[in-house]
N, C-alpha and C positions, 0 to 999 in steps of 0.2 A: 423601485421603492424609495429609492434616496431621496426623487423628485417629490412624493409625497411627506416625505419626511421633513424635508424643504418646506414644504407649503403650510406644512401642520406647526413649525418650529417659526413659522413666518405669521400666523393665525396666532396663536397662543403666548408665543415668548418660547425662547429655547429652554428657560428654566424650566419649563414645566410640561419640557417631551421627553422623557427619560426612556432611555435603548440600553442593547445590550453592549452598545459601540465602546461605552463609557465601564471600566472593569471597576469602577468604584462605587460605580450605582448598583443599588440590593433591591430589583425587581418583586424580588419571594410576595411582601404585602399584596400584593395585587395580583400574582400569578397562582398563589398559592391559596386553595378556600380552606372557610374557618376550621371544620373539621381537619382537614389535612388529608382528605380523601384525593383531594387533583393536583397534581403539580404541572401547569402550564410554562406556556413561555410567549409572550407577547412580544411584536414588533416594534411597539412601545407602548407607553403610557402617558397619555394625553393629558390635561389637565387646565382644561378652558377654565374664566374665570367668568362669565354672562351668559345668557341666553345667546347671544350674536354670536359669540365665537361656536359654541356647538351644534349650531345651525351651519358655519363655516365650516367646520370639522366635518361634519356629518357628508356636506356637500362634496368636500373635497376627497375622503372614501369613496363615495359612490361614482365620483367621476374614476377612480381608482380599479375598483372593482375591490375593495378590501374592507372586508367585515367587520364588524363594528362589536362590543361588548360594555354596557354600560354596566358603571359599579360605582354603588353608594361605597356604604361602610365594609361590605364584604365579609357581612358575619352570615350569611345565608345557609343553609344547610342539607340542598339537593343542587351542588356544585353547579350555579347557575349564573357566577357572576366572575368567572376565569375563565381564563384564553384555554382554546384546544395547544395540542402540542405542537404543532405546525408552525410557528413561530411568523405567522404573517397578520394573525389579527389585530385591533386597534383595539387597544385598554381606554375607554370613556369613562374616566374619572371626573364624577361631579363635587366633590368634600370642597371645594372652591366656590361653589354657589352654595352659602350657609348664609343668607342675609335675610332677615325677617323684612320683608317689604311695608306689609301695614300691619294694626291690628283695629279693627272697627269695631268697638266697643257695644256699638248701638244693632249690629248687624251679630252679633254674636260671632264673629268669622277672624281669622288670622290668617295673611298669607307670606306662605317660606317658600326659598328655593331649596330644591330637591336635597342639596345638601347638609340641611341642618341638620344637626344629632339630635335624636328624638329628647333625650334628655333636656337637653338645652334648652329645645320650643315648652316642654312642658313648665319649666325654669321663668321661662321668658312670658307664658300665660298666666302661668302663679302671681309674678310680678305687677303683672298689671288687674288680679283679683278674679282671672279665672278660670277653671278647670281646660287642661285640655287631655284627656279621656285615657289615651293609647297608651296604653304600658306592657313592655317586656322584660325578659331577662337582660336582652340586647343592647338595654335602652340606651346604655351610655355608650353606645358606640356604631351604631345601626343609624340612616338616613332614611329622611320623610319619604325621600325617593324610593327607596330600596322597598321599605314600608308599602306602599303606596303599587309600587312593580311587582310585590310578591302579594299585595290583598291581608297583609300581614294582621294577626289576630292578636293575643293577650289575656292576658287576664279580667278585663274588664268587657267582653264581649255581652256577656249574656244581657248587661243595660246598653251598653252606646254601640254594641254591633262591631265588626271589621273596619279596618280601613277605609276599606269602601265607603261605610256610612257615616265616616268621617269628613267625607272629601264633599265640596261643593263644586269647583272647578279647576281644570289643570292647564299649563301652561306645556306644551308638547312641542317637539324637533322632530317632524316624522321623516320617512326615511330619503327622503327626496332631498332635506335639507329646508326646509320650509316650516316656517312657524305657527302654529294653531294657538292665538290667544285664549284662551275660555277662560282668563280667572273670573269666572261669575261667582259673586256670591247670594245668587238669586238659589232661593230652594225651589219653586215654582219658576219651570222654564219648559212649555212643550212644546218646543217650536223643529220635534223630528224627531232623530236618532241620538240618543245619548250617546255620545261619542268618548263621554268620561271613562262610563264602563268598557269601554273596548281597549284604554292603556292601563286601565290599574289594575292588576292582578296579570298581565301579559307580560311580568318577567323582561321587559325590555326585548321582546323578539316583535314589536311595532313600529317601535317610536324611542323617545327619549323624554322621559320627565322630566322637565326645568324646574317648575317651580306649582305652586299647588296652593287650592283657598282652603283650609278647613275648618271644621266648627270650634267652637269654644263652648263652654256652661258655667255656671254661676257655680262656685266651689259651696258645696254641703257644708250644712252648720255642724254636722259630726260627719264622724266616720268609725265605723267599731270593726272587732275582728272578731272571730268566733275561728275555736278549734273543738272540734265535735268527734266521736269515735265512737261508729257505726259496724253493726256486727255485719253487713253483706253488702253487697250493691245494687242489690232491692232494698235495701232500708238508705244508702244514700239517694236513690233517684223518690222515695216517699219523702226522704228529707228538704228533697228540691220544691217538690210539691209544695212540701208547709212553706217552704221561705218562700213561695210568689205568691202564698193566702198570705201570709202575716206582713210581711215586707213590701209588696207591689214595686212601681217600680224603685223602692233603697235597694232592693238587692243587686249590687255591682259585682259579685265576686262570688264565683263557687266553684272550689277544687278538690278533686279527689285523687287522696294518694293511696298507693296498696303498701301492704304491711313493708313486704320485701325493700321496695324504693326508700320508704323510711328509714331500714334497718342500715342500707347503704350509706345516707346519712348519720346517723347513730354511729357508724364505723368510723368511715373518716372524718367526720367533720363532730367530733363526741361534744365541743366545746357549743355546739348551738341547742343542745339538750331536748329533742324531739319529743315530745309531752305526748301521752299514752299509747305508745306504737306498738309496744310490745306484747299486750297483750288482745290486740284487738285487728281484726282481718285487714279493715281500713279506717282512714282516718278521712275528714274533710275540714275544709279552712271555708267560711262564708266572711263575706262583707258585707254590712247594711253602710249606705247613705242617707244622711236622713238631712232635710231641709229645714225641721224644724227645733232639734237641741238634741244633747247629748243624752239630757234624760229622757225625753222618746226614746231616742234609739235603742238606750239599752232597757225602757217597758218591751219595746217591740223584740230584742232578741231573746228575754228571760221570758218572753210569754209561747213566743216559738221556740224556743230548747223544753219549756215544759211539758207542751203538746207534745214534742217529738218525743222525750224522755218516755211520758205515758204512755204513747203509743209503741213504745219498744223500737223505734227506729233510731234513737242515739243511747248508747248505751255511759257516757260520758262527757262532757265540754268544761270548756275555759273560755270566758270572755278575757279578752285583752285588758289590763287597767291603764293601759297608757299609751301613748303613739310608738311608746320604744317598744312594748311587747308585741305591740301588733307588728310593728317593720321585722321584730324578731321571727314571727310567726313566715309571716311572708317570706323570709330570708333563707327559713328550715325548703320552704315548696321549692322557692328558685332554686337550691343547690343541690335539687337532686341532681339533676344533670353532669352538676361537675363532679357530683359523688360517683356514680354509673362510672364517668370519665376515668377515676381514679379506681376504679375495680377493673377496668379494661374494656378494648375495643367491643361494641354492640354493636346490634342489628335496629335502627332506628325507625318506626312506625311514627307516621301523622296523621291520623285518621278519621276521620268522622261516621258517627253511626245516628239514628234517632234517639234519643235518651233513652226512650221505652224499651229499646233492645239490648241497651250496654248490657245490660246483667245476663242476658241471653246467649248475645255473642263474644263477651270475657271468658263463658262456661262453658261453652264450643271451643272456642281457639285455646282456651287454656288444657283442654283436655288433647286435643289435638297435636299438637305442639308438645305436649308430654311425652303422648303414644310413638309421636315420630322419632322426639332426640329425648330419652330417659335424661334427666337430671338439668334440663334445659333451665334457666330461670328467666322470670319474667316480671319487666319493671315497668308493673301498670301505675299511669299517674294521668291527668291533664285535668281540661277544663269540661269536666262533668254539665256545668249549667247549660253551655252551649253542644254540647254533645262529640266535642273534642275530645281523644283520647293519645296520648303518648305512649303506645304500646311498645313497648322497645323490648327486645328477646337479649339476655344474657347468655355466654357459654355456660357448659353447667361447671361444678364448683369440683369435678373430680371425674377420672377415667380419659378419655384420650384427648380429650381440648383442656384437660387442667395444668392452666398456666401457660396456653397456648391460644390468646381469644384468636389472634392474628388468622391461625388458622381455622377456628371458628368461621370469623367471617366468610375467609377465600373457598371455603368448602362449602356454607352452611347457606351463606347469604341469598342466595338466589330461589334457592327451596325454601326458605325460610318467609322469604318474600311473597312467593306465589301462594302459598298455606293461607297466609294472613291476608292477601290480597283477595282472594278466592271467598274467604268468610264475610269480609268487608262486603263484598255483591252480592251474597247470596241473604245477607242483613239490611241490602239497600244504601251503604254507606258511601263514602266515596275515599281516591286511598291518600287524600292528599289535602290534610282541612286548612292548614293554615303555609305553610312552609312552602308551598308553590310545588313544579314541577321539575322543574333545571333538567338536566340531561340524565341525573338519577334515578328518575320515574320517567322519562321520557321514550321508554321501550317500552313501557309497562300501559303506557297509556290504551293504548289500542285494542285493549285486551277488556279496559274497563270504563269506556267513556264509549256513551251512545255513541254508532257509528254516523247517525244525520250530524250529533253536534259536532262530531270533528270534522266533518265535511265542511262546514259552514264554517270552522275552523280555521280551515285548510286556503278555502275560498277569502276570507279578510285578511291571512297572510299574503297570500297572493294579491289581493290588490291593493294592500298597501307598501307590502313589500317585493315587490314582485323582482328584484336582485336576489332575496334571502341572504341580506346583509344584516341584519341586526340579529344581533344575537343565536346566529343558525345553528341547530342542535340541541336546541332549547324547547322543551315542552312540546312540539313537533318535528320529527323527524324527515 
């Protein structure tokens, strides 16, 4: 291992091979995932600064026989970008490849290396006059790459799509050590196999992302918010309805939160002031984009709140009056999570169902999940338009987990899982919409992913990786 250590310290610069050799270097950022569910230990931490050296890297592993782990920003959330405990794999840190290559104005495209902060690129589009789409909680800390390796979703899916449909072409280190140019930024190209789709969304258990073409769009002449408070979630998915008659494609943004997630906020965070949670089952937050002025946008959402109003599907709203109330709106949705955070360790669902059934299968599993653990709670939120759901199960609030999520979890978690997983199939969903599969759902797969697709799965791991160097333990077993 020393000789490789050698070789990687002689590729890179020794600055930026960090070991455990060294008692002064604090590993933890890269060993440890954001949740704080895995505590690794890596042989070291790499940190190439181009495409050539991680192609060098790459090569010099595999001559090795020593596994490889690529990691953006490391905010991922099914422990998918930290070393097993074994302390022999290679931490592939890309935060070093952040350099905006072009941006072609005329081609609508911008291309970044893997490691720019999604924040930044959207910063870095704004500046030059145009939208680039992708937004998370993450944002200011999360990479195109990681993005890009996990198929990563948002709030703005329901107009501009995933990641995925983001991306034009990528720049790849596959596992051999050899380079796949594709930055195409041609949308029209059939010349075979889109080889695009087979590294994005693969968690870095293929390849390695360098660097990547994506779209840009003309930024909207407005942008409005809408907070709306709907008595069920049959009256939010008829609410969705009206927004794609009245809005077509302005509608960029549609989230539904359940009473309970709200109230969590409400709790700890009192100072963001949650507008009508408390008396209403759920709440929703919409976005219009509109092309043509501020005053359209808001004919077009006072004419869809009234429809809805009449028809008894929103029982309440607030239009935004200004950029700050609307960011304030947005700010209430983002902190549920860190509210949940702050009530204690949960049980985290990422789910997708067809919109048509949320209400169906909310009132299955919510019953379910009752009958099982009495006083269970349940902090339903996500993105309703695309049929995303954040179902996450809280301990209950009293009796033998009160004040004990910890063991909540260690008891609960795995029953807890299969319940909700089991519902998810039997509604046709899938258990895993945006947040990838990491080694947290990577036991679970088999249970609920066509047995052909994993095959065929199985078969393009194997021949492109056929060491099981990159990232092994990752999304296949």
């Amino acid at each position: 291992m020393n000789t490789l250590i050698d070789t990687l310290r002689n590729t890179v610069g020794a600055a930026h091979v960090l070991t455990h050799d060294d008692p002064a270097t604090d590993l933890s950022a890269w060993e440890q995932d954001w949740r704080k569910r895995s505590q690794g230990q890596a042989l070291a931490v790499v940190r190439p600064g181009n495409t050539a050296e991680v192609a060098a890297v790459v090569r010099a592993c595999a001559a090795a026989g020593t596994s490889i782990v690529p990691q953006g920003g490391n905010t991922g959330l099914v422990v998918g970008s930290v070393p097993d405990g074994s302390g022999t794999q290679v931490v592939l840190s890309l935060t070093r490849l952040n350099a905006v290559r072009a941006i072609d104005t005329a081609n609508l495209t911008m291309t970044v290396e893997a490691g720019c902060i999604l924040q930044s690129l959207q910063e870095t589009a704004e500046k030059a006059g145009f939208l680039f789409p992708l937004s998370l909680a993450a944002e200011g800390s999360c990479t195109i790459g990681g993005n890009l390796g996990t198929n990563a979703g948002g709030t703005q899916v329901v107009r501009y799509g995933n990641t995925r449909d983001l991306c034009l072409g990528l720049e790849v280190v596959t596992a051999q050590g050899e380079v796949w140019h594709g930055l195409s930024g041609l949308r029209k190209d059939n010349t075979g196999y889109d080889l695009r789709d087979l590294f994005i969304g693969s968690e870095g258990t293929l390849g390695v992302i360098t660097a990547a073409t994506m779209k840009l769009y003309p930024f909207p002449a407005a942008q409005l918010t809408a907070w709306a408070a709907v008595p069920s979630l049959d009256a939010a998915v008829a609410l969705l309805g009206l927004a794609h008659q009245h809005l077509g494609a302005g509608l960029t943004g549609f989230e539904v939160m359940g009473q309970f997630a709200l109230s969590l906020v409400d709790r700890h965070f009192p100072q963001l002031r949650v507008p009508l949670w408390s008396e209403h089952p759920y709440c929703v937050l919409l976005e219009n984009s509109d092309n043509e002025s501020e005053a359209h946008a808001r004919t077009q959402f006072e004419r869809l709140l009234e429809a809805a109003l009449e028809q008894g599907v929103v029982t309440d709203a607030v239009v935004a009056e200004s950029l700050g109330q609307a960011n304030q709106l947005w700010h209430i949705r983002e902190s549920i999570p860190l509210a949940q955070a702050e009530e204690g360790l949960n049980i985290k669902h990422d789910i997708s169902i067809p919109v048509s059934s949320i209400p169906s299968f909310c009132a299955a599993t919510d019953a379910l999940l009752q009958s099982e653990i009495p006083g269970v709670r349940l902090v339903n939120f996500g993105h309703l338009g695309d049929g995303n759901l954040h179902y996450n199960v809280q301990a209950p609030a009293s009796g033998v987990y009160a004040g004990d999520p910890q063991a909540f979890l260690r008891e609960q978690e795995d029953r807890v899982n299969t319940l909700v997983f089991e519902q998810v199939k039997r509604f046709e969903g899938s258990i895993s919409a945006e947040h990838g599969v990491g080694s947290l759902k990577a036991d679970k797969l088999p249970h609920y992913k066509d047995p052909v697709a994993l095959a065929l799965m199985r078969q393009i791991k194997q021949a492109l990786d056929p060491q099981n160097l990159m990232n092994p333990g990752r999304v296949l077993l």
